[in-house]
PyMOL CGO cylinders between C-alpha atoms (Angstrom):
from pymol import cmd
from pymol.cgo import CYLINDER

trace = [
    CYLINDER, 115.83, 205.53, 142.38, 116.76, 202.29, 144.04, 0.3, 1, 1, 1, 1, 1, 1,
    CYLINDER, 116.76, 202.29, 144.04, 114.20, 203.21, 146.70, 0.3, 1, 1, 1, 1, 1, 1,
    CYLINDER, 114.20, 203.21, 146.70, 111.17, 203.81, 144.47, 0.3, 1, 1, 1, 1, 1, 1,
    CYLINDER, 111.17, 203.81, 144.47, 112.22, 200.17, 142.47, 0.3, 1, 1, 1, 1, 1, 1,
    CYLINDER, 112.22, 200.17, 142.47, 111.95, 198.68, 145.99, 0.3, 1, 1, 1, 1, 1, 1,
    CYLINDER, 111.95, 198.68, 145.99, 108.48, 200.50, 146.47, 0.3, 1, 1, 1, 1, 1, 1,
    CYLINDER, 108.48, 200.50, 146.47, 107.30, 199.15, 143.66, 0.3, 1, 1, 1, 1, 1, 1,
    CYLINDER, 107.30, 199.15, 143.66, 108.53, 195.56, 143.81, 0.3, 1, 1, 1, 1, 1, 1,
    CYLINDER, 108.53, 195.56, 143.81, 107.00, 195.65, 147.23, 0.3, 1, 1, 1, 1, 1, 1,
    CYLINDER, 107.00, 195.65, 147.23, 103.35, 196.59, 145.96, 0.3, 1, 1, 1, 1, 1, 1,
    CYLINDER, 103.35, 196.59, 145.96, 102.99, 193.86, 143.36, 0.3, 1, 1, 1, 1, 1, 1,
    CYLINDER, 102.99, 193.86, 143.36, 103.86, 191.93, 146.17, 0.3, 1, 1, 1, 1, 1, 1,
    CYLINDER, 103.86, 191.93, 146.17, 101.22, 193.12, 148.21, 0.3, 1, 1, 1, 1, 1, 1,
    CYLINDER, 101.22, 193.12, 148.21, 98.89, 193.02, 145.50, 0.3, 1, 1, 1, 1, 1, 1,
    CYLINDER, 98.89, 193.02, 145.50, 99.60, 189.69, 144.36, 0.3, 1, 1, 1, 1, 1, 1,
    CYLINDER, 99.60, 189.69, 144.36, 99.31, 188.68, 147.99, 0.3, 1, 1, 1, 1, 1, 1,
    CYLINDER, 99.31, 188.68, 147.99, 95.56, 190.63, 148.04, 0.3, 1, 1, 1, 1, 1, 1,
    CYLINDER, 95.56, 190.63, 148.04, 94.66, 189.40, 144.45, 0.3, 1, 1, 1, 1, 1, 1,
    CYLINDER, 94.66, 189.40, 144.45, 95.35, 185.49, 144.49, 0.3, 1, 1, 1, 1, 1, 1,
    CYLINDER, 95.35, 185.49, 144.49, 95.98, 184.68, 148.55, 0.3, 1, 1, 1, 1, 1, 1,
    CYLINDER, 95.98, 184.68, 148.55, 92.81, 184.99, 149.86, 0.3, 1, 1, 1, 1, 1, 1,
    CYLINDER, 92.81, 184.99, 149.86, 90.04, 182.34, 150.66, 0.3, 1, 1, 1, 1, 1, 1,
    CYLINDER, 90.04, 182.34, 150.66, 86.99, 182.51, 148.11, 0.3, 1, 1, 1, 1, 1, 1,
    CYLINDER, 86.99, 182.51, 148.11, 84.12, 183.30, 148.65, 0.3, 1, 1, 1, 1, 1, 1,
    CYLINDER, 84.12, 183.30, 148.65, 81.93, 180.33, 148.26, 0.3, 1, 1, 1, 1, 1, 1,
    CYLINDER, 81.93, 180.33, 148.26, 82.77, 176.39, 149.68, 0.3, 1, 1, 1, 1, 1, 1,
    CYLINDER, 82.77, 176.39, 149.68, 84.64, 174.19, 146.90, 0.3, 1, 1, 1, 1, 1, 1,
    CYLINDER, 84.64, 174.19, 146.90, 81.35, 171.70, 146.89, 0.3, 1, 1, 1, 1, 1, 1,
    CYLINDER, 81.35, 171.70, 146.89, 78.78, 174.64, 145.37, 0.3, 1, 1, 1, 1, 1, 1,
    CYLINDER, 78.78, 174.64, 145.37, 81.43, 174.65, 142.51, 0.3, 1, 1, 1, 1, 1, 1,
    CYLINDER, 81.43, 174.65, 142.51, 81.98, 171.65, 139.94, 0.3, 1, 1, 1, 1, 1, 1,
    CYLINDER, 81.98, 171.65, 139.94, 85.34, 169.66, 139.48, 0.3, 1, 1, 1, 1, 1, 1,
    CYLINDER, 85.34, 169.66, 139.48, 88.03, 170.03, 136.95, 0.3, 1, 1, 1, 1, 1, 1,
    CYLINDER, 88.03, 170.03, 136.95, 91.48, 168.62, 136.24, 0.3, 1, 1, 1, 1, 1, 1,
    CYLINDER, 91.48, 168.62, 136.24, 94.61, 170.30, 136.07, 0.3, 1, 1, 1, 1, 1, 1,
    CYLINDER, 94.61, 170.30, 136.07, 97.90, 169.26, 135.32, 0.3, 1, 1, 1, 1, 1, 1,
    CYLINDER, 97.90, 169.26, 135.32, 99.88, 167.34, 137.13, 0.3, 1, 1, 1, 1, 1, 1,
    CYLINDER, 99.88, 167.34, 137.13, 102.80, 169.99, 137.53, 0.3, 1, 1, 1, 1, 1, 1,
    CYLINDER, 102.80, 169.99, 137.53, 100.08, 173.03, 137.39, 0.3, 1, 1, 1, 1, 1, 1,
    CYLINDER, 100.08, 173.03, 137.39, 98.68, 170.71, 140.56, 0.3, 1, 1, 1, 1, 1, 1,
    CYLINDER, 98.68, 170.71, 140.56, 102.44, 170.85, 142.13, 0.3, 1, 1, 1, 1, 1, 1,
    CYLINDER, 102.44, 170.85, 142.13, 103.27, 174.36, 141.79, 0.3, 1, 1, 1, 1, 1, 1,
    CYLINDER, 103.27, 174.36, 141.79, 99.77, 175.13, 143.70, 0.3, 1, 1, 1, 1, 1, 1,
    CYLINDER, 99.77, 175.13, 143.70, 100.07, 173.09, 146.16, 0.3, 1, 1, 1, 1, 1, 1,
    CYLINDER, 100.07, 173.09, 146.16, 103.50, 174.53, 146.84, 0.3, 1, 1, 1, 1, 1, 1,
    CYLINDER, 103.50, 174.53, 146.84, 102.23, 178.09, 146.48, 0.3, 1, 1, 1, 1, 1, 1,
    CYLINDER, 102.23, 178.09, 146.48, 99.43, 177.88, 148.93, 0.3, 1, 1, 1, 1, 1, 1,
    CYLINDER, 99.43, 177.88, 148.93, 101.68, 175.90, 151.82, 0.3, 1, 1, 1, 1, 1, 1,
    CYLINDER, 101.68, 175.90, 151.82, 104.52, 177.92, 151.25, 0.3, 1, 1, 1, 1, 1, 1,
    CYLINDER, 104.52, 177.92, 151.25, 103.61, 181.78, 150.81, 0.3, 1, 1, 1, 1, 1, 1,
    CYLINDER, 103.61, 181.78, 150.81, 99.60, 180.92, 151.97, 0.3, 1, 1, 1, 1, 1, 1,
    CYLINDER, 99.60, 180.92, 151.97, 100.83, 179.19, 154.86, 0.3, 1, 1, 1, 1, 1, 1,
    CYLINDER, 100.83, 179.19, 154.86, 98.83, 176.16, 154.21, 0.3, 1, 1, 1, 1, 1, 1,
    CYLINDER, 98.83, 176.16, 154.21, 95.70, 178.43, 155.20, 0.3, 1, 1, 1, 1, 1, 1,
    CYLINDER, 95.70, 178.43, 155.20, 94.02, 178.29, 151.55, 0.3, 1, 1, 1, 1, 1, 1,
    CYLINDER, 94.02, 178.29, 151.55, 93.05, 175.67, 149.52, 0.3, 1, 1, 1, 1, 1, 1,
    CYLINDER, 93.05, 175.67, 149.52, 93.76, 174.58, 145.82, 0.3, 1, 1, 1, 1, 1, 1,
    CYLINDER, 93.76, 174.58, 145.82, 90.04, 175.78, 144.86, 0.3, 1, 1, 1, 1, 1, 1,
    CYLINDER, 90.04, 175.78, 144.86, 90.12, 179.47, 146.35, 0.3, 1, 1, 1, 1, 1, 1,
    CYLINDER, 90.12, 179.47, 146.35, 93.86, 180.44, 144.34, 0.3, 1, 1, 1, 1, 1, 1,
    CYLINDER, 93.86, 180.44, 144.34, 92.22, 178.96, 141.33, 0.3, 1, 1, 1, 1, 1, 1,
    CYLINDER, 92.22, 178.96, 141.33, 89.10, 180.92, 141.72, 0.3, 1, 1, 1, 1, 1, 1,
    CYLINDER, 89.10, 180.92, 141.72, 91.00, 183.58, 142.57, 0.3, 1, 1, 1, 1, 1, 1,
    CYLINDER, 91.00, 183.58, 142.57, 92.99, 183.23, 139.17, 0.3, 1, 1, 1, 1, 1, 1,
    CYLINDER, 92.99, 183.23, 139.17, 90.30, 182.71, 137.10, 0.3, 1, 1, 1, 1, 1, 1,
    CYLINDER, 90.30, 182.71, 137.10, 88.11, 185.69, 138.41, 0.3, 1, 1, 1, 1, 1, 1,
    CYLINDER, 88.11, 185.69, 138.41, 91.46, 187.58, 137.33, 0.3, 1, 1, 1, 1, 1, 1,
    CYLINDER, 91.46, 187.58, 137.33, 91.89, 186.32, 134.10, 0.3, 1, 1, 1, 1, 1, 1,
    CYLINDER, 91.89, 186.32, 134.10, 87.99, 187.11, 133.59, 0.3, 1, 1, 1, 1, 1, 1,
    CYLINDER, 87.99, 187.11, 133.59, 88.03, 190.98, 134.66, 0.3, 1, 1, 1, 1, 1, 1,
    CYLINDER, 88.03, 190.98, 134.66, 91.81, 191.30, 132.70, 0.3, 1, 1, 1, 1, 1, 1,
    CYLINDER, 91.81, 191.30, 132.70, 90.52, 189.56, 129.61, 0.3, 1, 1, 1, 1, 1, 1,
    CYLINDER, 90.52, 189.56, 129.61, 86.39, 190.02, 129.43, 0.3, 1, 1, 1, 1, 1, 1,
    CYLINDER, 86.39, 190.02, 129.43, 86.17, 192.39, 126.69, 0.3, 1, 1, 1, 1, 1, 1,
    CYLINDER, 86.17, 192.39, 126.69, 88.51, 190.14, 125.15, 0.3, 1, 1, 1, 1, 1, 1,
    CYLINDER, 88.51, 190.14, 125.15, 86.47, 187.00, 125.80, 0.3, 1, 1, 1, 1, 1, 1,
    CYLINDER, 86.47, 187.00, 125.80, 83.24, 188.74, 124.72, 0.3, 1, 1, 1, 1, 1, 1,
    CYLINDER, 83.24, 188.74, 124.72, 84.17, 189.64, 121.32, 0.3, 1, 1, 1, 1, 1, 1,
    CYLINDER, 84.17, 189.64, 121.32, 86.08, 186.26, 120.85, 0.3, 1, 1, 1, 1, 1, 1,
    CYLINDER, 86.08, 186.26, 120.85, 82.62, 184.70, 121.98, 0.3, 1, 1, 1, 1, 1, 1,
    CYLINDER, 82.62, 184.70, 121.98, 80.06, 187.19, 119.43, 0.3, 1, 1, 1, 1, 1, 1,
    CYLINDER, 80.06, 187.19, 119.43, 82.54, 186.71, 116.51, 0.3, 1, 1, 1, 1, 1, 1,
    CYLINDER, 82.54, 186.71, 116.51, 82.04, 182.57, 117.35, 0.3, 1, 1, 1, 1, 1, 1,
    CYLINDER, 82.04, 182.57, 117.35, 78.67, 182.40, 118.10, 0.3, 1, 1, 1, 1, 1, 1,
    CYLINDER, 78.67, 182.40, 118.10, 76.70, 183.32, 115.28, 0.3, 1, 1, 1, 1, 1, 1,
    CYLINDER, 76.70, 183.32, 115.28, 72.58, 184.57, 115.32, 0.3, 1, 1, 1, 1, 1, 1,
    CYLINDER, 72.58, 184.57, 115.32, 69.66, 182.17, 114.63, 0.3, 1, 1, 1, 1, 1, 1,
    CYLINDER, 69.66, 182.17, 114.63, 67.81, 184.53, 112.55, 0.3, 1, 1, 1, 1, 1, 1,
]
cmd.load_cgo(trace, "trace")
């Protein structure tokens, strides 16, 4: 049993490594500026040079995040959106 917890502790690992750790796929100057936090800004910057290895920037794990919370949360988001936005005609 203690085996199979281990197996599984070990994939979100993995996953989490594949999901959020990787470089994005377009340059940080295509895409607009934002703000974040102060200690949001921190904890990133710690992430990426500590379990990135200082080989990812601040843009490409937010990117990364936000394409996540998008596929987790689009149907979500959609019907949040059509309930809001209400027809012309």
């Amino acid at each position: 049993m203690k085996l199979k917890k281990r197996r599984i502790e070990k994939n979100r690992l993995v996953n989490y490594e594949r999901m959020f750790l990787k470089n994005a796929e377009i340059t940080a100057r295509i895409g607009k500026a934002v703000y974040l936090r102060r200690e949001h800004h921190e904890k990133i910057r710690k992430i990426i040079q500590v379990i990135g290895c200082n080989e990812l920037t601040i843009f490409s794990y937010v990117d990364n995040v936000l394409h996540n919370h998008f596929d987790t949360y689009k149907d979500e988001i959609q019907e949040l959106y059509d309930k809001h936005n209400k027809a012309i005609f």
